[in-house]
PDB file of N, CA, C, O and CB in Angstrom:
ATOM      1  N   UNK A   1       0.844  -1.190   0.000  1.00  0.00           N
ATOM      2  CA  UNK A   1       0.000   0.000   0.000  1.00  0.00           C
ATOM      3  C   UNK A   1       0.882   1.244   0.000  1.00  0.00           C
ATOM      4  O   UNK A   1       1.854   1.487   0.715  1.00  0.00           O
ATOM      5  CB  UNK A   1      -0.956   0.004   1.224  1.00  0.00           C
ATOM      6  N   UNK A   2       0.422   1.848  -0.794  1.00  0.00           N
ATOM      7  CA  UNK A   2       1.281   3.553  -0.989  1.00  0.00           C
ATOM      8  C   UNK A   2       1.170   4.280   0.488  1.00  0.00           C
ATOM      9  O   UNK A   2       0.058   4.482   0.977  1.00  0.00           O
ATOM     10  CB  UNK A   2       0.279   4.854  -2.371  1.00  0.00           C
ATOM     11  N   UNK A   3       2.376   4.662   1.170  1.00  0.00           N
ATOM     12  CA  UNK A   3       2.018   5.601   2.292  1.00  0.00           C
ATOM     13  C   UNK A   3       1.168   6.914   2.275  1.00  0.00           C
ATOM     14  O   UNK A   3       0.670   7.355   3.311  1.00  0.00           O
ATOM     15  CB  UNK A   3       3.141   5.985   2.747  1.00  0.00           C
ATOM     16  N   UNK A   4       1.037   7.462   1.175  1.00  0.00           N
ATOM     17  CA  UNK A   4       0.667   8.734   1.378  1.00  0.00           C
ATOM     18  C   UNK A   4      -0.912   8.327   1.276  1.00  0.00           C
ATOM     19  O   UNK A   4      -1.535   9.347   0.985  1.00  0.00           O
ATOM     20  CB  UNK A   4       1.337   9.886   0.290  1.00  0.00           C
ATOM     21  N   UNK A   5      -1.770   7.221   1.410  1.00  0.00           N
ATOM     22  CA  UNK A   5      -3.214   7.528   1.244  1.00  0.00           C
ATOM     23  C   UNK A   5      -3.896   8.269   2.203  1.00  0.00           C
ATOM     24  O   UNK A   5      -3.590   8.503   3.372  1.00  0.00           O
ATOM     25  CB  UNK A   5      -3.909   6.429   1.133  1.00  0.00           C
ATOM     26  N   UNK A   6      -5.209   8.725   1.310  1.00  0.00           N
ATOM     27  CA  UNK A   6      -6.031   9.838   2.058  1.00  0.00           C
ATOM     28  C   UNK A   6      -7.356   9.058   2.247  1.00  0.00           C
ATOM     29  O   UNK A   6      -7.784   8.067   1.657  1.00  0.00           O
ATOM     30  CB  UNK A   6      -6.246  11.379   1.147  1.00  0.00           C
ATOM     31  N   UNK A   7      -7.988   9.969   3.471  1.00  0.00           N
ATOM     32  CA  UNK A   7      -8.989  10.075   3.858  1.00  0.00           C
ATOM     33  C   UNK A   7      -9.470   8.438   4.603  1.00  0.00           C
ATOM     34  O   UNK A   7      -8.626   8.093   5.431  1.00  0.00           O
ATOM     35  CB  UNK A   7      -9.714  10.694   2.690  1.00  0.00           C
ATOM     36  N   UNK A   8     -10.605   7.451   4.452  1.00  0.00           N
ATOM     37  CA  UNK A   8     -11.008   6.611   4.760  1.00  0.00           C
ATOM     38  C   UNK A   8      -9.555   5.368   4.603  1.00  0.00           C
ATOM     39  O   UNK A   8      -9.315   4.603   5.538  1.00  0.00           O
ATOM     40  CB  UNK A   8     -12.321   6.583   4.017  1.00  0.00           C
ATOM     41  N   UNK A   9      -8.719   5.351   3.314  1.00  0.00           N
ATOM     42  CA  UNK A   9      -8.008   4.674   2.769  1.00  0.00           C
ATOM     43  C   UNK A   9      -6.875   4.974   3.724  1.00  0.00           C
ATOM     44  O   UNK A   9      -6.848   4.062   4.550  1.00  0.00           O
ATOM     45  CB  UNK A   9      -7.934   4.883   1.372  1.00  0.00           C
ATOM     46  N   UNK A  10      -6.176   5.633   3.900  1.00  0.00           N
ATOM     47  CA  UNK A  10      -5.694   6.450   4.670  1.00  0.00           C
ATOM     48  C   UNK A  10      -5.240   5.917   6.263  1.00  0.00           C
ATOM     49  O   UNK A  10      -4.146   5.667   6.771  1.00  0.00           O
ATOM     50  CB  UNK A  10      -6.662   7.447   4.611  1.00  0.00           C
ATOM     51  N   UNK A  11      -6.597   5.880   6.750  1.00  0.00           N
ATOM     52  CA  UNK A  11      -7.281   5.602   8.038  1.00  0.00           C
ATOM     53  C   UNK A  11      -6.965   4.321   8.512  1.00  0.00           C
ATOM     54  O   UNK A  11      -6.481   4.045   9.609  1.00  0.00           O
ATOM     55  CB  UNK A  11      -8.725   5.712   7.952  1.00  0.00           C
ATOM     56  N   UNK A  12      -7.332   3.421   7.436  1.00  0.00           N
ATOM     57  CA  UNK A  12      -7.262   1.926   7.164  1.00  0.00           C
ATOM     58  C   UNK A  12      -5.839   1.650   7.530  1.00  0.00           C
ATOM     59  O   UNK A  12      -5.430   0.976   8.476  1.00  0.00           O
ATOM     60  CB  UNK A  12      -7.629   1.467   5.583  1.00  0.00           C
ATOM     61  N   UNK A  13      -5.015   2.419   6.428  1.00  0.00           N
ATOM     62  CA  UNK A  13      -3.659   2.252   6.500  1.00  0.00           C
ATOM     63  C   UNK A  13      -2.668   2.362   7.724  1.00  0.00           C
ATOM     64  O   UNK A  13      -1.827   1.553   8.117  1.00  0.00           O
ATOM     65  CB  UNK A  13      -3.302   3.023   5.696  1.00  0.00           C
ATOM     66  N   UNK A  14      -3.008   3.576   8.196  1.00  0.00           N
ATOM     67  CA  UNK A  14      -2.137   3.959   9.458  1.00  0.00           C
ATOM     68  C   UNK A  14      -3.157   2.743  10.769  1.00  0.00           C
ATOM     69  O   UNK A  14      -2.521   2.642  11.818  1.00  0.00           O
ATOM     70  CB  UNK A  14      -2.278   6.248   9.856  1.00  0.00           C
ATOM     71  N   UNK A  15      -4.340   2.029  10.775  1.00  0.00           N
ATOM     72  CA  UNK A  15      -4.409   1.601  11.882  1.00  0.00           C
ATOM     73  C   UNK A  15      -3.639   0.207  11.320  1.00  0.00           C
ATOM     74  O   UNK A  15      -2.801  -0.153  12.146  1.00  0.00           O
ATOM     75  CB  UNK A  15      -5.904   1.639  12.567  1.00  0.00           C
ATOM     76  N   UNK A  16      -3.687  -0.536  10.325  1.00  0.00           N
ATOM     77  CA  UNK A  16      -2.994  -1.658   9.813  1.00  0.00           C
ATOM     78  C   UNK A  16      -1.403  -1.539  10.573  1.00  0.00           C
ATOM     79  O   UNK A  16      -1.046  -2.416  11.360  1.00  0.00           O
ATOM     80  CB  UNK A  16      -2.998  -1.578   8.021  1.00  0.00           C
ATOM     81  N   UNK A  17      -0.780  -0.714  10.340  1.00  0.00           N
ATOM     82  CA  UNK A  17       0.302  -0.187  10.765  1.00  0.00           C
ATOM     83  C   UNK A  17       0.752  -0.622  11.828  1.00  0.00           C
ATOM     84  O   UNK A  17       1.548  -1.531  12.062  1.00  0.00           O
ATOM     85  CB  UNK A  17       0.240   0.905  10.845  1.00  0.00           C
ATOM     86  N   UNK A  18       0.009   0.320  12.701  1.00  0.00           N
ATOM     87  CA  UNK A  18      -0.347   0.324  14.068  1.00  0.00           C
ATOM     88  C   UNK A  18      -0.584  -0.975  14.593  1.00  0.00           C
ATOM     89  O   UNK A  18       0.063  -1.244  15.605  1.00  0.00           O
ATOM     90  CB  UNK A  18      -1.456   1.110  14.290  1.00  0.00           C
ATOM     91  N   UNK A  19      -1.420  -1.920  14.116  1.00  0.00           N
ATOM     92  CA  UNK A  19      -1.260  -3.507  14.321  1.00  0.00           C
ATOM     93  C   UNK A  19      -0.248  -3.960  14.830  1.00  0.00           C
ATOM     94  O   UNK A  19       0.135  -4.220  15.971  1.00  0.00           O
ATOM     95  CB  UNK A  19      -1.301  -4.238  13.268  1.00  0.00           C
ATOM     96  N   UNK A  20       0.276  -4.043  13.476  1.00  0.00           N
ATOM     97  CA  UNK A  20       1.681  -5.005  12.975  1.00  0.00           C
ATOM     98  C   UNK A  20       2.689  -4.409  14.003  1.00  0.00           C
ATOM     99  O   UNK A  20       3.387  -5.182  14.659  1.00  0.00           O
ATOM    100  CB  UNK A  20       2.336  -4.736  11.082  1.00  0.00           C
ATOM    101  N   UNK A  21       2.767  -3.353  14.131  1.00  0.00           N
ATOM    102  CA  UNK A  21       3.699  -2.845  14.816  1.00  0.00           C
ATOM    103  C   UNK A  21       3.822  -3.191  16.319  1.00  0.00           C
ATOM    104  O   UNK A  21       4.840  -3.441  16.965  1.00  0.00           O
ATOM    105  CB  UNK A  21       3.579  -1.604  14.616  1.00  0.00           C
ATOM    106  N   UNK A  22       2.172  -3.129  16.821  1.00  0.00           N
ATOM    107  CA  UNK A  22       2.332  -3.742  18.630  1.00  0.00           C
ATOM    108  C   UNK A  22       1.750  -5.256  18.582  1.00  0.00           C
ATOM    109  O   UNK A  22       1.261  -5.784  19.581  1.00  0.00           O
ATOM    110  CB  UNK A  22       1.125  -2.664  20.034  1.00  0.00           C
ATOM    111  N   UNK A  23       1.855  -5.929  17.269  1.00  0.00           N
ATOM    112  CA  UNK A  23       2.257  -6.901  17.198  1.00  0.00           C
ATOM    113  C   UNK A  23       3.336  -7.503  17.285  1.00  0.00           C
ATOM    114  O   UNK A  23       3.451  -8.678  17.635  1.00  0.00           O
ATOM    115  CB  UNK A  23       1.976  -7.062  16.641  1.00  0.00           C
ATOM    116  N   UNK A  24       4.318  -6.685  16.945  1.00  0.00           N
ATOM    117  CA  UNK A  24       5.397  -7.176  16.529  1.00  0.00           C
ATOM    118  C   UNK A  24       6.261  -6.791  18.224  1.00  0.00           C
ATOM    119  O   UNK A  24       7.131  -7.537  18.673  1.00  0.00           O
ATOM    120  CB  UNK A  24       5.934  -6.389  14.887  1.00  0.00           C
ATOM    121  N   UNK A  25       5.824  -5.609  18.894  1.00  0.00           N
ATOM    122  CA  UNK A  25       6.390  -5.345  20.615  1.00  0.00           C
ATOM    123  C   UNK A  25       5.759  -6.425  21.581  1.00  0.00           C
ATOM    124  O   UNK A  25       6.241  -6.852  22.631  1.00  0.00           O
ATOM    125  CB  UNK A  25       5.820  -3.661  21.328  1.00  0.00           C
ATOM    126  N   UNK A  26       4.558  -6.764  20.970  1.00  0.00           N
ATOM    127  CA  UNK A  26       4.152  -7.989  21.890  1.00  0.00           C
ATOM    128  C   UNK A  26       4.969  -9.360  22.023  1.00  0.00           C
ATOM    129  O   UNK A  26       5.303 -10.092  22.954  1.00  0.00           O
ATOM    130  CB  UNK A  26       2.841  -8.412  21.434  1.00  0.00           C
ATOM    131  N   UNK A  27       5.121  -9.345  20.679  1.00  0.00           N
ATOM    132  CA  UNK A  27       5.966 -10.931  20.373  1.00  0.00           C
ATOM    133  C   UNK A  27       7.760 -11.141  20.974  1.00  0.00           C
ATOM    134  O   UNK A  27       8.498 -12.027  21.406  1.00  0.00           O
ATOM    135  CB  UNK A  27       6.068 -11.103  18.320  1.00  0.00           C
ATOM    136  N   UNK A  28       7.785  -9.596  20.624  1.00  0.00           N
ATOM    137  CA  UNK A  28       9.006  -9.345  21.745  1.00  0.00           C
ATOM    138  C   UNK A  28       9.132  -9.779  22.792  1.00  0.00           C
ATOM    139  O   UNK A  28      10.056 -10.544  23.068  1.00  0.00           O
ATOM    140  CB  UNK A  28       9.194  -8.304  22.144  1.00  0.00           C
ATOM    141  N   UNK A  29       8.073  -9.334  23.790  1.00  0.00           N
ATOM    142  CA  UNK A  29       7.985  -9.550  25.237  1.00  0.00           C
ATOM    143  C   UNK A  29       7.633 -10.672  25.277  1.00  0.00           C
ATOM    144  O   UNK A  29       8.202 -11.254  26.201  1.00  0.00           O
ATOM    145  CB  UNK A  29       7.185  -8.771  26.024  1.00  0.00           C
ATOM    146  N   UNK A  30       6.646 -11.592  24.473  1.00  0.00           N
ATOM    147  CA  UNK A  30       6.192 -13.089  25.154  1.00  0.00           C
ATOM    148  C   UNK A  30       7.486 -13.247  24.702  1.00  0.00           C
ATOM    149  O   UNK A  30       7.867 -13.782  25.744  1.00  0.00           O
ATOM    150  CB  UNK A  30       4.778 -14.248  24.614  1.00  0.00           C
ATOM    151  N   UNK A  31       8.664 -13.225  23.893  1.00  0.00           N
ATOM    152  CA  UNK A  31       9.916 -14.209  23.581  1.00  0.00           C
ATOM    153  C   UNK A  31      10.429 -14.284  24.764  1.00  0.00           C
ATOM    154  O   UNK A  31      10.424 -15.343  25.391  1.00  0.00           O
ATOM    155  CB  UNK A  31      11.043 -13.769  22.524  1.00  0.00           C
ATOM    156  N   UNK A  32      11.086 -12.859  25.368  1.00  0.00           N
ATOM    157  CA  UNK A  32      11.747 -12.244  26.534  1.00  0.00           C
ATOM    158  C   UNK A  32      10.757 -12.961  27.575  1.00  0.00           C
ATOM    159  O   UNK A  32      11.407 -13.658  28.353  1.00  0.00           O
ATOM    160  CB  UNK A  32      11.797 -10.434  26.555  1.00  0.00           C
ATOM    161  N   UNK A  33       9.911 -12.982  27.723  1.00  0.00           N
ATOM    162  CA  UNK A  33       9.491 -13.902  29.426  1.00  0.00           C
ATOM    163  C   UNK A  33       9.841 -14.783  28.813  1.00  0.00           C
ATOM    164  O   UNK A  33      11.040 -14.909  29.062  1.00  0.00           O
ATOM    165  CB  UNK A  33       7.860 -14.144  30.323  1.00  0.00           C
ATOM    166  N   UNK A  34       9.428 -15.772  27.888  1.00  0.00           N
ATOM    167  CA  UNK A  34       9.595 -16.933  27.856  1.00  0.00           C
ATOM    168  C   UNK A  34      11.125 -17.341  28.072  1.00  0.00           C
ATOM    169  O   UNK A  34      11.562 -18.359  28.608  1.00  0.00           O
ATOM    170  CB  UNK A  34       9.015 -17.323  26.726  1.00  0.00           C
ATOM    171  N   UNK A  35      11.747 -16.381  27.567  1.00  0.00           N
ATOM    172  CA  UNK A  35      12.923 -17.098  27.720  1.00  0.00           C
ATOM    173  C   UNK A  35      13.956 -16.758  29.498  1.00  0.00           C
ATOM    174  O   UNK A  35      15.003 -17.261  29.906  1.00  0.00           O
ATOM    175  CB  UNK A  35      13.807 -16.562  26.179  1.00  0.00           C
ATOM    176  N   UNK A  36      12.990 -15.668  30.148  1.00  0.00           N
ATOM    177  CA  UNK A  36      12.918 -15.885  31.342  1.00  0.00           C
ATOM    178  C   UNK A  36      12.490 -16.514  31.991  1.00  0.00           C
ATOM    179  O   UNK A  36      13.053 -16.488  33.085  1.00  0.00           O
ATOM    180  CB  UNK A  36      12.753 -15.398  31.697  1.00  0.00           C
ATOM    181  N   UNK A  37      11.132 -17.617  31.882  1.00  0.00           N
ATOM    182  CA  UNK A  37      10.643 -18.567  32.372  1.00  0.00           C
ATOM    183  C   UNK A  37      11.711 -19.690  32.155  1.00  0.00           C
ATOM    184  O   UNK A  37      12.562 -19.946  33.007  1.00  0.00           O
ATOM    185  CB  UNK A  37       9.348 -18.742  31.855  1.00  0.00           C
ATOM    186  N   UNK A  38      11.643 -20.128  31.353  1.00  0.00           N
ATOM    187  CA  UNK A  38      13.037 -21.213  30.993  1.00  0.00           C
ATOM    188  C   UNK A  38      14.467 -20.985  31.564  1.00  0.00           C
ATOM    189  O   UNK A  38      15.282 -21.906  31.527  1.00  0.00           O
ATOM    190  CB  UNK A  38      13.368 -21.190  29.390  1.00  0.00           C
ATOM    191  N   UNK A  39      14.779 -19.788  32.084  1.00  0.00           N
ATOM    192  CA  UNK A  39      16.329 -19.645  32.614  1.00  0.00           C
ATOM    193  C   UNK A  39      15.643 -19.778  34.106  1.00  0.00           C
ATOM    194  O   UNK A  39      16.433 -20.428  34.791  1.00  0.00           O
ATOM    195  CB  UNK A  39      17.415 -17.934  32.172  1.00  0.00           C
ATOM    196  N   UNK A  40      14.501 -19.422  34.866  1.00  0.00           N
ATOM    197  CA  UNK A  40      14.101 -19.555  36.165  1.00  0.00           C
ATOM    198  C   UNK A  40      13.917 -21.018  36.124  1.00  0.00           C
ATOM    199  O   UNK A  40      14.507 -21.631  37.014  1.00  0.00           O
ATOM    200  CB  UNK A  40      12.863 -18.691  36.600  1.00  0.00           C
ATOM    201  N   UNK A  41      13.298 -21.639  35.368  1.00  0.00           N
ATOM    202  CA  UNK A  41      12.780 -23.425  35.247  1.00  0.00           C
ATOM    203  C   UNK A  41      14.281 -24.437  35.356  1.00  0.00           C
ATOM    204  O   UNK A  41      14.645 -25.412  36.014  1.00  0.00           O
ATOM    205  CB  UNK A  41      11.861 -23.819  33.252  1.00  0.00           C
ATOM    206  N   UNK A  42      14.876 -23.513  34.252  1.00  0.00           N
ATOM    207  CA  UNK A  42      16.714 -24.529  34.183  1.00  0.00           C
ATOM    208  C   UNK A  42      17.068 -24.053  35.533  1.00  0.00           C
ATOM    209  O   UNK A  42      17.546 -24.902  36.286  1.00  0.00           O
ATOM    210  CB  UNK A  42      18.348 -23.903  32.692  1.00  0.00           C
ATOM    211  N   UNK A  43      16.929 -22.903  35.961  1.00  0.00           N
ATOM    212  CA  UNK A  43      17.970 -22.905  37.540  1.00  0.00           C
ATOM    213  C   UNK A  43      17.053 -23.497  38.493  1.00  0.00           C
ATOM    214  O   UNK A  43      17.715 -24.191  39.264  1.00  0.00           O
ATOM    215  CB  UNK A  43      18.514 -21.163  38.282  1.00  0.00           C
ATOM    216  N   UNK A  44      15.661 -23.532  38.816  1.00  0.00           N
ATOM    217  CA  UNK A  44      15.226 -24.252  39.470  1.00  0.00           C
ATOM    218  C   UNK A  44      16.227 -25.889  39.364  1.00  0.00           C
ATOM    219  O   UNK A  44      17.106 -26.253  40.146  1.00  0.00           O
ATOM    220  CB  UNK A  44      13.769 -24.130  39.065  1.00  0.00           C
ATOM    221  N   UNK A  45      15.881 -26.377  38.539  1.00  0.00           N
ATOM    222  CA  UNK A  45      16.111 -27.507  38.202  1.00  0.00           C
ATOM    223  C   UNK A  45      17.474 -27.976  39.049  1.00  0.00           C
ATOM    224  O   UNK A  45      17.532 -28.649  40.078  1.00  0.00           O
ATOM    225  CB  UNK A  45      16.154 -27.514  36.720  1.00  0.00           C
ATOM    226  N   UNK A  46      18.660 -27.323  38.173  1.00  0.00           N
ATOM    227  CA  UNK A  46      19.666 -27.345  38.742  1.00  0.00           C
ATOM    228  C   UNK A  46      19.939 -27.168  40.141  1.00  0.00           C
ATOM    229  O   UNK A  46      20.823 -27.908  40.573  1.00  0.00           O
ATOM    230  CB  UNK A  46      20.166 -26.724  38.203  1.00  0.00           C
ATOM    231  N   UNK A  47      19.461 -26.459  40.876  1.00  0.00           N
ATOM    232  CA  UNK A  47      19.514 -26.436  42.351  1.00  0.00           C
ATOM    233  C   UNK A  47      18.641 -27.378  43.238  1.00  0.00           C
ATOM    234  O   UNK A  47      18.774 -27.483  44.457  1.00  0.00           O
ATOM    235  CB  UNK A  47      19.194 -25.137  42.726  1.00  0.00           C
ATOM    236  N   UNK A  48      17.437 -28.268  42.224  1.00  0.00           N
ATOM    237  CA  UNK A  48      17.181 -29.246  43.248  1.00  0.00           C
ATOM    238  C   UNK A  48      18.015 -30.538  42.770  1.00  0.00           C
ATOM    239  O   UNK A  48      17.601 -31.640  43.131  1.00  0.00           O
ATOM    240  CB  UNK A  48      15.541 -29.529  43.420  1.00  0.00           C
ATOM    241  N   UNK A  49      18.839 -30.477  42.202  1.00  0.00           N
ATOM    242  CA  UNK A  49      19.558 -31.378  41.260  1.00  0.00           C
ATOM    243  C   UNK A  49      20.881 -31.735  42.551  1.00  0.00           C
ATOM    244  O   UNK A  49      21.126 -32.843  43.028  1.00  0.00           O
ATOM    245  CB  UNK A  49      20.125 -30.430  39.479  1.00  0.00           C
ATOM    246  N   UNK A  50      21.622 -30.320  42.905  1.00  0.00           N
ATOM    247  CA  UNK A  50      22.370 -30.093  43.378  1.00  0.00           C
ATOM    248  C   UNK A  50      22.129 -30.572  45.468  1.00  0.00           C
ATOM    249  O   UNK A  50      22.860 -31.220  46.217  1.00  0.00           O
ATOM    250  CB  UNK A  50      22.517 -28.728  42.693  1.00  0.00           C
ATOM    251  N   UNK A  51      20.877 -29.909  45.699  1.00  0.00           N
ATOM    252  CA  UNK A  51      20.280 -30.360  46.568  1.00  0.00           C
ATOM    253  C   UNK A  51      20.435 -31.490  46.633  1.00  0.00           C
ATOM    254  O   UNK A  51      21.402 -31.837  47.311  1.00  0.00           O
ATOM    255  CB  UNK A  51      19.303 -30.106  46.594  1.00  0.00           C
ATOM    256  N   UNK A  52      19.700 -32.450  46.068  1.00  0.00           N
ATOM    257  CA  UNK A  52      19.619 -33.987  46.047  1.00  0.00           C
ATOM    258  C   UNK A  52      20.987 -34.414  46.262  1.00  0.00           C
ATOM    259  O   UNK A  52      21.082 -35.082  47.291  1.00  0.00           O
ATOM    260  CB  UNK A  52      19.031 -34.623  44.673  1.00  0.00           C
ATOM    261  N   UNK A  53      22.065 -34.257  45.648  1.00  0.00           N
ATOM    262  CA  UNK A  53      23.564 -34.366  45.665  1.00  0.00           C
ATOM    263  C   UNK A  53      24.209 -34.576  46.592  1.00  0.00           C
ATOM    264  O   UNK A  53      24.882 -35.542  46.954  1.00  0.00           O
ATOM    265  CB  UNK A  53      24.124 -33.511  45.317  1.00  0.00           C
ATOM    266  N   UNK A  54      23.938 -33.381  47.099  1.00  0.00           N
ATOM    267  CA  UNK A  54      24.690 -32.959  48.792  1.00  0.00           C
ATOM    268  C   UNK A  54      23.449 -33.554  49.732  1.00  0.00           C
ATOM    269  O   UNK A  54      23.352 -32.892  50.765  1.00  0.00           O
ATOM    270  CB  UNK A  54      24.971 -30.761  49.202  1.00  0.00           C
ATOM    271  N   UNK A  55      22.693 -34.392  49.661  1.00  0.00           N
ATOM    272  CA  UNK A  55      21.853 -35.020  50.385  1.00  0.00           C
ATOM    273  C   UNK A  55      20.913 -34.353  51.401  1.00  0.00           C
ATOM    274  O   UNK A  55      20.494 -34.794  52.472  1.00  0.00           O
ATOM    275  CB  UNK A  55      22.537 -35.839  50.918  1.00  0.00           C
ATOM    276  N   UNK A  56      20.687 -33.171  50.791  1.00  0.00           N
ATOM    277  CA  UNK A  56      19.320 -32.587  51.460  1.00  0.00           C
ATOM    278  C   UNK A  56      18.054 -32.785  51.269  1.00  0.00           C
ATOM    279  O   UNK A  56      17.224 -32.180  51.948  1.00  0.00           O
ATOM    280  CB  UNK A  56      19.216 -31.501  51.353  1.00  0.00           C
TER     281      UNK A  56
END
């Protein structure tokens, strides 16, 4: 789509935009937790791993 549209066409365009765009900040952040959930889940892990070890 041409940037410069007017009026109704226009309208359409810049909210399409607008979508994609805090679509695209959302997908950011679920990556970023997720991949904070998984570094909290692996260190969980590892420390009852370690636990068990040393016989606690």
């Amino acid at each position: 789509m041409p940037i410069d549209q007017a009026g109704v066409d226009g309208k359409i365009y810049d909210t399409f935009i607008e979508i994609i765009s805090l679509n695209e900040k959302m997908m950011e952040e679920f990556t970023e937790a997720g991949n904070s959930i998984g570094k909290k889940s692996s260190l969980q892990k590892e420390s009852k791993l370690l636990l068990l070890r040393n016989g606690a």
